[in-house]
C-alpha positions as CSV (number, residue, x, y, z in Angstrom):
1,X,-38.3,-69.8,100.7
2,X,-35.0,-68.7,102.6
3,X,-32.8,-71.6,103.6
4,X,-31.1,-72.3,106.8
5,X,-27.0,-71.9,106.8
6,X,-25.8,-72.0,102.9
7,X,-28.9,-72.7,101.9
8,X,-27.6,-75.0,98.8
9,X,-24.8,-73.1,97.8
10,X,-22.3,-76.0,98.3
11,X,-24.1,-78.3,96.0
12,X,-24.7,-75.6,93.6
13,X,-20.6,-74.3,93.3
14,X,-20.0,-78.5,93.3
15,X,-22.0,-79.6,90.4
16,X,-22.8,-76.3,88.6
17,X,-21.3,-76.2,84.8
18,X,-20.9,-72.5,85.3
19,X,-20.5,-70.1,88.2
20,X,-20.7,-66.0,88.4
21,X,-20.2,-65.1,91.9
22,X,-21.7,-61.4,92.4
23,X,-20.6,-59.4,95.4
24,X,-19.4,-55.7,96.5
25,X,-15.4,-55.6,96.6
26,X,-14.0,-54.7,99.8
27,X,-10.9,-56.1,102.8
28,X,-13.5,-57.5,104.4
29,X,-15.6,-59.9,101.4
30,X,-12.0,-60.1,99.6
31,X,-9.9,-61.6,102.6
32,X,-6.2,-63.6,102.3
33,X,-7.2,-66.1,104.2
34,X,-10.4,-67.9,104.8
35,X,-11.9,-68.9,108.1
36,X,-14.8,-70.8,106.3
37,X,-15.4,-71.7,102.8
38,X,-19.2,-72.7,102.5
39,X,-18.6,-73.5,98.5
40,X,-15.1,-74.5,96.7
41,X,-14.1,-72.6,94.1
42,X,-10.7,-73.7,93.0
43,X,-9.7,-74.3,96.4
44,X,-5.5,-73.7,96.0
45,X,-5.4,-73.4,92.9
46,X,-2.8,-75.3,90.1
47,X,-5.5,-78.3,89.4
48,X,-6.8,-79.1,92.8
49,X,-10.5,-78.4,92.3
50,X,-9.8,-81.7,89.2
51,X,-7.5,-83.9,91.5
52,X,-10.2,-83.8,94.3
53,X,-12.8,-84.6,91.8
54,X,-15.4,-82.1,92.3
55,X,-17.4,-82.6,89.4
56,X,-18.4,-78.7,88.5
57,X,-16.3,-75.9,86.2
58,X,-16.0,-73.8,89.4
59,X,-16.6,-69.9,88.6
60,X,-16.2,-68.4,85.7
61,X,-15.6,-64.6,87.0
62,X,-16.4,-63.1,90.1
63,X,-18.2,-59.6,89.3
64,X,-17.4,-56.6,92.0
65,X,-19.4,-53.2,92.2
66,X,-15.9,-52.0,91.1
67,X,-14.6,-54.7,88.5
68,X,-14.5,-58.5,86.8
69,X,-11.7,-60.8,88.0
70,X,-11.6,-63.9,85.7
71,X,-9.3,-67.1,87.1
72,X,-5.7,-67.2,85.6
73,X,-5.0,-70.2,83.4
74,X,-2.7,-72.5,85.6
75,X,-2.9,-71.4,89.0
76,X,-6.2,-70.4,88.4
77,X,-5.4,-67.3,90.9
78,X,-8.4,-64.1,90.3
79,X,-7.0,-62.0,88.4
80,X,-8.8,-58.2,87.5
81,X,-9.6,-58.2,83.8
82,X,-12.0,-55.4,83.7
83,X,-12.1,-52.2,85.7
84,X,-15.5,-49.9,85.5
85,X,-14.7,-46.3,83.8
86,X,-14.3,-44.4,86.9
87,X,-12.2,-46.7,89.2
88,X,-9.2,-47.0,89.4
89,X,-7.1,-49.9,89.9
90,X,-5.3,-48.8,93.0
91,X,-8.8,-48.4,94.5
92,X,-9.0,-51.9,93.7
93,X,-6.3,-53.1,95.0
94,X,-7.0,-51.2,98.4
95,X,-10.1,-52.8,98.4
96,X,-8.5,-56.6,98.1
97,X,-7.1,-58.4,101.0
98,X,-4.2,-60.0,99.0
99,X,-1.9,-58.7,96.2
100,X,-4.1,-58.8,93.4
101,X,-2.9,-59.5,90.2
102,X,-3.8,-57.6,87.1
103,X,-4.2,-58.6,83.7
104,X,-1.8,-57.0,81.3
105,X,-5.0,-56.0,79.0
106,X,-6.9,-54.4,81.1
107,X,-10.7,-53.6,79.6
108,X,-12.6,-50.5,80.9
109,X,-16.5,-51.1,81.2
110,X,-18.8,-48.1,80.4
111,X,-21.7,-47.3,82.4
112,X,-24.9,-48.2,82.2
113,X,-27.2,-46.6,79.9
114,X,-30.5,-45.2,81.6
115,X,-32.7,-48.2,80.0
116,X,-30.0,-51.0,81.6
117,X,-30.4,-49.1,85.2
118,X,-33.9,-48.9,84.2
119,X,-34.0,-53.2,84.0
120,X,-31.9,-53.1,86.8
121,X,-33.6,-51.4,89.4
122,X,-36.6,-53.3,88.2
123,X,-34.9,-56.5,88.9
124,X,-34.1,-55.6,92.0
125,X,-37.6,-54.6,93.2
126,X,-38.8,-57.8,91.9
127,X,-36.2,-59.5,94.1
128,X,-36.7,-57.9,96.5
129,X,-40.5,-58.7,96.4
130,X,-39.4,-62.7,95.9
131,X,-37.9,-62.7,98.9
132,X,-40.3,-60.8,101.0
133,X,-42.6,-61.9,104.2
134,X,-45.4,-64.1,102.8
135,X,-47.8,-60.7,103.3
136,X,-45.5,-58.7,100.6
137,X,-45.3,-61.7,98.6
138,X,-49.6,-61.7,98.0
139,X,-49.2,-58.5,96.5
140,X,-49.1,-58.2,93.3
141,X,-45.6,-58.2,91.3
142,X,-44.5,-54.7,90.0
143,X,-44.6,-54.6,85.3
144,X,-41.5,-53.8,83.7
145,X,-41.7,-49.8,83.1
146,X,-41.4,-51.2,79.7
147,X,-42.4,-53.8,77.4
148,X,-39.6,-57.2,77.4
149,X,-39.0,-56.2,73.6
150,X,-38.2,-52.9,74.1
151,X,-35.9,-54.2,77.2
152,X,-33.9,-57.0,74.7
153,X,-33.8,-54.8,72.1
């Protein structure tokens, strides 16, 4: 079922013990300013998310098609920690609407093996599937290509 407006999402980021926030890094997600924040994340930073109360750990990492940004210790500012193998930081940073800061070790992410794209792209047809018209939905969900132990393994 798709929800109106945020759909939950404020609730979720308030209470939630842990948070991954999963989007594609450009200017336009990855602003310096807000005009609207639908869930509070550490708001500004330096302890403000604890001195307003809100009971949740707020994210944990915010995962980009082109990175992992992890909050600081203190100010609690995203900062990149990980960069996939074939990007570059300055293409990060072109793609960030603020002077990002950068971790001074940096980790480099390989990527994905054929069997994790495999999972992947079945995940997403499953998704995609979930939240489908009610006359995709009747039909019947798409197997794995391959058995869930072979998957874990």
């Amino acid at each position: 079922t798709r929800l109106p407006g945020a759909g939950g999402a404020p609730e979720i980021a308030h209470h939630a013990k842990q948070i991954f926030v999963v989007l594609k890094q450009s200017p336009r997600t990855f602003v310096a300013k807000l005009d609207f924040c639908t869930s509070a994340g550490f708001i500004n930073g330096h302890g403000e998310r604890a001195r307003r109360a809100i009971p949740g750990a707020g994210p944990q990492a915010v995962i980009t098609d082109l990175g992992v940004l992890k909050p600081a210790t203190g100010s609690q500012e995203l900062t990149l920690v990980a960069r996939y193998e074939n990007v570059s930081v300055e293409r990060i940073r072109a793609a960030t609407g603020w002077p990002l800061a950068v971790a001074d070790r940096m980790d480099v992410v390989a990527a994905p093996t054929a069997d994790e794209l495999r999972v992947l792209r079945d995940l997403h047809k499953r998704t995609e599937i979930a939240h489908a018209s009610d006359t995709l939905r009747s039909k019947k969900t798409p197997r794995l290509s391959a058995p869930a132990s072979q998957v874990n393994a």
